[in-house]
N, C-alpha and C positions, 0 to 999 in steps of 0.2 A: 651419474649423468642421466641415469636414464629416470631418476625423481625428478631430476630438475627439469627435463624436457618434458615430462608430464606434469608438473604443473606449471609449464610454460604453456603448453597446447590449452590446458585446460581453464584459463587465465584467456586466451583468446576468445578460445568458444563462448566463456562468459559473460564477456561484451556484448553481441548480437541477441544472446539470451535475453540480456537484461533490457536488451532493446524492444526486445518483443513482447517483453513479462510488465515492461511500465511504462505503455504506450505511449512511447516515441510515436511510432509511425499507424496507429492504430486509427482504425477513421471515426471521424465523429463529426459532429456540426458547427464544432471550432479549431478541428484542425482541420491545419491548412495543407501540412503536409499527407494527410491519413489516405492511406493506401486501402480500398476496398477490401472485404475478406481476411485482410490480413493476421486480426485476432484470431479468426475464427482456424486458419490454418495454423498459427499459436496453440489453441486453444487443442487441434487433432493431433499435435504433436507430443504435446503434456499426457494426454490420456495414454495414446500407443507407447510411451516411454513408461509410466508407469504403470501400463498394462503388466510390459516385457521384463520391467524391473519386479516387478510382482514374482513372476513367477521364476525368475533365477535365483531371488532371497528367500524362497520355500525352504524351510529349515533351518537358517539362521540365526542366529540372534542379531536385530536389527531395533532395537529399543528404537530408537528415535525413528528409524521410519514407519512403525506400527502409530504410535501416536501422532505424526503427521497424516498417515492414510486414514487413521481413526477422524482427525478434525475434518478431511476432505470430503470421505463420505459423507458425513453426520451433514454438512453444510450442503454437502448436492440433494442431500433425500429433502432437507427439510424448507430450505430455500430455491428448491426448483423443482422437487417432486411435485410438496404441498399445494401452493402456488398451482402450478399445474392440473390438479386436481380439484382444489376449487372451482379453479374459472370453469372447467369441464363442467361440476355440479351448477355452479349458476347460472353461466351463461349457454354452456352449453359447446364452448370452445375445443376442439378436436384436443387430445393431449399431447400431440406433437408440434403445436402452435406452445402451446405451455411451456413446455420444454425449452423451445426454441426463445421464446422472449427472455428467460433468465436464465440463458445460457453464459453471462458474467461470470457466475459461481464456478465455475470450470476452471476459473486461476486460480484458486483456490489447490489445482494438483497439480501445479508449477513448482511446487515443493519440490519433486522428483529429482528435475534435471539440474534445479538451483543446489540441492544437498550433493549430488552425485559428482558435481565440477566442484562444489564450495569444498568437499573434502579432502578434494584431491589438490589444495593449493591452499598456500599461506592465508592469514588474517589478513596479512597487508594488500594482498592481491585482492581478497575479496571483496574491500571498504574500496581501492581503489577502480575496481570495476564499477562500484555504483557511482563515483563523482567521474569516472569518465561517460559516464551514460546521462546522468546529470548535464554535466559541462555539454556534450554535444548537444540537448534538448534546452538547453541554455543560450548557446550560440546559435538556435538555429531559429529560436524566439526574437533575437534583436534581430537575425537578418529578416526576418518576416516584416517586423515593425519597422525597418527601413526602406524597406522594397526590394530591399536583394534579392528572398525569397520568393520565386511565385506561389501565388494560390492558388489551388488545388481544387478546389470546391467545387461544384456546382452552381452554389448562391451562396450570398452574406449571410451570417448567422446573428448579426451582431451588430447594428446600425447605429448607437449611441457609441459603442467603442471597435471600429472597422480595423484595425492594428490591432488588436486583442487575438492571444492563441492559446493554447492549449497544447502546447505540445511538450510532450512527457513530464504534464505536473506529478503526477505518480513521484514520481524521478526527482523533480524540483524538490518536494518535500520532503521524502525521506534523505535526501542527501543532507538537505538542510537540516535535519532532526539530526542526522549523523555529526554534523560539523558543531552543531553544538553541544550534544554531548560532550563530543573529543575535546571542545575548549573549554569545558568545566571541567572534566574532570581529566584531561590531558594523557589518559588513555584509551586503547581501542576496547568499543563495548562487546569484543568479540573476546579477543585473546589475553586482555587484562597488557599487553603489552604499551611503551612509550609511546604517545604521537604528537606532533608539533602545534603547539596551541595556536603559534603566528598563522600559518598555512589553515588551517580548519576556519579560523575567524574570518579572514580572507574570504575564502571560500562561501562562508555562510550570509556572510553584507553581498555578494555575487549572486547567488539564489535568493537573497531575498529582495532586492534589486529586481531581478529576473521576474521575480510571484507581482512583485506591485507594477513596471510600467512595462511588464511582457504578457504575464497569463491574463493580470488585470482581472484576476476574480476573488472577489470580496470573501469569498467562505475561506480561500484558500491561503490569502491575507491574514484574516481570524484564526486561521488554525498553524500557521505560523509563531503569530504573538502569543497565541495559548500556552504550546507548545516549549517557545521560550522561557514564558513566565514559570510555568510548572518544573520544568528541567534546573534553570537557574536558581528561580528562587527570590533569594536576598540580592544574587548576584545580577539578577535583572534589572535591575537600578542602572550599573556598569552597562549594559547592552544597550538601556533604553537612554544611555549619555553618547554613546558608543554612536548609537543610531542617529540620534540627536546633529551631532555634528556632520553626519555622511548625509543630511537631510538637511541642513544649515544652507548651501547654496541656493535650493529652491527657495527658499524664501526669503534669500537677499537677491535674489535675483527671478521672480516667477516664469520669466518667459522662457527659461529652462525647460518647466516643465509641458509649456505646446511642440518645446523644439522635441521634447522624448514621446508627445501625444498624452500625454495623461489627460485623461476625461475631470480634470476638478468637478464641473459641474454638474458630473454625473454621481461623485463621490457625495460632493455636497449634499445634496437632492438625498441620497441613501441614508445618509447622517439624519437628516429632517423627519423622512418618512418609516425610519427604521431599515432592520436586517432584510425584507423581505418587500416583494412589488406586488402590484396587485392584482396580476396572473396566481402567485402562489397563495395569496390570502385567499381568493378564487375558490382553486383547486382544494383548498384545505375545506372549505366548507362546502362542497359537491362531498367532501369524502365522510364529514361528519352527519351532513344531511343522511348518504345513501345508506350510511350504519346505523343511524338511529332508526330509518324507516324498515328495516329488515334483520332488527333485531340484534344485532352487529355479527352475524354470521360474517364469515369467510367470502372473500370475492374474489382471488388471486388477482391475476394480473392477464389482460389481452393482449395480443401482439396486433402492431399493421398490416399484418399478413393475412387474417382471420376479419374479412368484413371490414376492413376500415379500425380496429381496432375499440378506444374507448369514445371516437368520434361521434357512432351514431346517442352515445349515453348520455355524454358532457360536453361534447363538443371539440374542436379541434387544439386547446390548449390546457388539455388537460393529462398531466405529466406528472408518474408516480414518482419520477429522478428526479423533480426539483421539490420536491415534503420531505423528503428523508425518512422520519418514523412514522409521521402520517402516512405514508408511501406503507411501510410495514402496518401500521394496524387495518389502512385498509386489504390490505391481501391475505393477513389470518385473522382478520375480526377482534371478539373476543379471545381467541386461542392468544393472541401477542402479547398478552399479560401473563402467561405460562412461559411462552418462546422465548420471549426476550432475555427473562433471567436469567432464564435456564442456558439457552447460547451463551450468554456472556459471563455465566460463570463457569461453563466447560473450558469456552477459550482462556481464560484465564488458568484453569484446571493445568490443561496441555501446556499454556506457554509453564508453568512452575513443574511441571512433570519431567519439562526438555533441562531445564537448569532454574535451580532456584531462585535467583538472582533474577529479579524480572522489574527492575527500577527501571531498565528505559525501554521497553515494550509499553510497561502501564501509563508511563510518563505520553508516549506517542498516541495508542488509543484513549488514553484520557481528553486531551485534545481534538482526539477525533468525537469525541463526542459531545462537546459543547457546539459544534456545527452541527448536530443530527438532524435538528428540526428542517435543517435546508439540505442535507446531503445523507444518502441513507450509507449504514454502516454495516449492513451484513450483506445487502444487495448490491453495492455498485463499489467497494473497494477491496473485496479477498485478493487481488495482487497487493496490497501493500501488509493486508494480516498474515499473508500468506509470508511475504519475506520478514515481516517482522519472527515471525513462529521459525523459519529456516535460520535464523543470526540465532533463536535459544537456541536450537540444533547445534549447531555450529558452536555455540561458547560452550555447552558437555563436551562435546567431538575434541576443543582444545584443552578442555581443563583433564579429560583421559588421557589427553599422548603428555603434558605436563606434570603430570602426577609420577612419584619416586615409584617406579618398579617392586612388587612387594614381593621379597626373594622367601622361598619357600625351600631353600635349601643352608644347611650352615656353612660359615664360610672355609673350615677346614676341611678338605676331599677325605680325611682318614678319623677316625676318633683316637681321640690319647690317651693311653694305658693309663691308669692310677698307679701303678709300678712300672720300673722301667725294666723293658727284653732284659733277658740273660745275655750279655755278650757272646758270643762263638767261641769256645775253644781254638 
């Protein structure tokens, strides 16, 4: 009883986690629901946990959280130290403005509290906490796009798609990476155990439904169908007929898609002029002008806090979040031809270190990285490397409690004489 109320309790707590670790409620300039501070009190709670958790597994054998805490640190020193220390050396910017602008990288030791509940409860409970946290940031996108929701904001972020949100895509996408897996290969990518192919398919036409006439963002679109393609396969033909049909009434019927708000003509337009607008072809070429003139030293990254940030440089639309890598080579220059590889083949290191099996971690960051050029990948998503790196955790963690017991003792409690006793007089 008292297993099963512990990982009932801990199955609870999970939910809220998950709420906080894949910004549901986290603020930004397309959510509509995003509570101020909120990551950031996220963000002091992860650290105090795995402060505390630190020092009561002094002496332990804790394999998998040494390698989580190895990848945590490694990403704070070198994607918010670095960074930090640059802009200090060029600009001139206090190191605590540094600090503070890529303070992202801090989900990154979300690890903690997600391994410390994910081990104390089933497979099933812990897949299921991600499409309930899903599912609400789901339902809470169409209420927004209907007017159920109010918005939250201060101002529009977003005047070509005003119905567009943003609310826990984290969440959308991994759920959705999840549900296709589970319908290809009709088990859980955690505990190897049975799951319902019918329900996960479902499921995954629902978030991606959700990604196209709810978040309404193109990268995230892109990194859906990547994702599909790469996971399935052959079998993408089947999805991409699958989809075909669940997308058949818009186009026998178009005025569907004003009654759900879809922007066609913004889509269109994108189609014509490419993946990117011309704020971001802009910004890419401010970033390649300012490295060729300076040598391609290091520039890290300004905050708004510090002077108005990179405004008095470039101007006020100039945004290392929407370059992706360009975003990264301007903050370590030339060093990002060292960094990059090096990063990415650590992370890959660690996810095969936690469990060798690493088909759908690579399958999900492979995907993440055909969007780079427009969404950076070591800066603005370690919540989702970070849960992707906790499920390798987590599939060691099952395939040890699964594994036959290696009995070190023989099965006979006595040895048997090669001759038999004297009988007793």
């Amino acid at each position: 009883m008292s297993i099963l109320r512990k990982s009932t309790v801990s199955f609870v707590l999970l939910i809220p986690l998950l709420i906080l670790h894949l910004d549901v409620f986290g603020e930004s300039p397309h959510n509509p629901v995003g509570i101020l501070y909120l990551n950031e009190l996220y963000l002091a709670i992860c650290m105090a946990f795995t402060f505390f958790y630190l020092l009561t597994s002094i002496g332990t054998q804790q394999r998998e959280f040494k390698i989580l805490m190895t990848y945590a640190v490694y990403s704070s020193v070198v994607f918010i130290g670095l960074p930090a220390i640059f802009s200090f050396l060029f600009y001139g910017q206090p190191l605590v403005y540094g600090l503070i602008e890529e303070r992202r990288i801090l989900f990154s030791f979300g690890f903690a509290t997600l391994m410390f509940l994910g081990r104390n409860m089933s497979a099933s409970q812990f897949e299921k906490a991600l499409l309930i946290t899903a599912l609400l940031a789901a339902v809470m996108a169409w209420m927004f796009k209907f007017g159920v929701l109010p918005d939250l904001r201060d101002k529009q972020s977003s005047f070509d798609r005003p119905d567009r949100s943003s609310i826990g895509a984290p969440a959308l996408c991994l759920a959705y990476f999840y549900c296709i897996q589970t319908w290809n290969k009709g088990i859980s990518p955690i505990d190897g155990s049975a799951r319902s192919k019918t329900i996960h398919i479902v499921l995954a036409m629902f978030f991606l439904l959700t990604l196209v006439f709810g978040t309404q963002t193109r990268q995230l679109i892109v990194l859906a169908l990547c994702f599909t393609v790469f996971c399935l396969k052959s079998k993408s033909i089947v999805w991409i007929c699958v989809a075909g049909l669940l997308l058949s009434p818009f186009f026998i019927f178009p005025d569907l898609m004003k009654v759900l708000g879809l922007n066609v003509d913004f889509y269109a337009q994108s189609v014509q002029d490419g993946p990117t607008d011309g704020v971001r072809e802009q910004t890419i070429g401010y970033i390649f002008s300012h490295l060729s003139q300076n040598h391609w030293l290091p520039s890290g990254s300004l905050s708004l806090m510090w002077n108005n940030g990179f405004i008095p440089y470039f101007g006020e639309y100039f945004f290392l979040s929407d370059v992706g890598v360009f975003g990264t080579l301007f903050r370590f220059g030339f060093l990002a031809f060292i960094i990059i590889p090096v990063s990415l083949f650590l992370y890959y290191r660690w996810a095969k270190m936690l469990h060798p099996d690493t088909g759908f971690v690579v399958t999900a960051v492979l995907a993440q990285l055909v969007i780079w050029p427009l969404a950076g990948f070591f800066e603005y998503i370690q919540a989702t490397i970070c849960y992707l790196l906790v499920i390798q955790a987590l599939r060691a963690l099952h395939d040890y409690r699964s594994a036959p017991a290696q009995e070190t003792y023989v099965s006979r409690p006595y040895p048997r004489s090669s001759s038999p006793l004297p009988r007793p007089a």
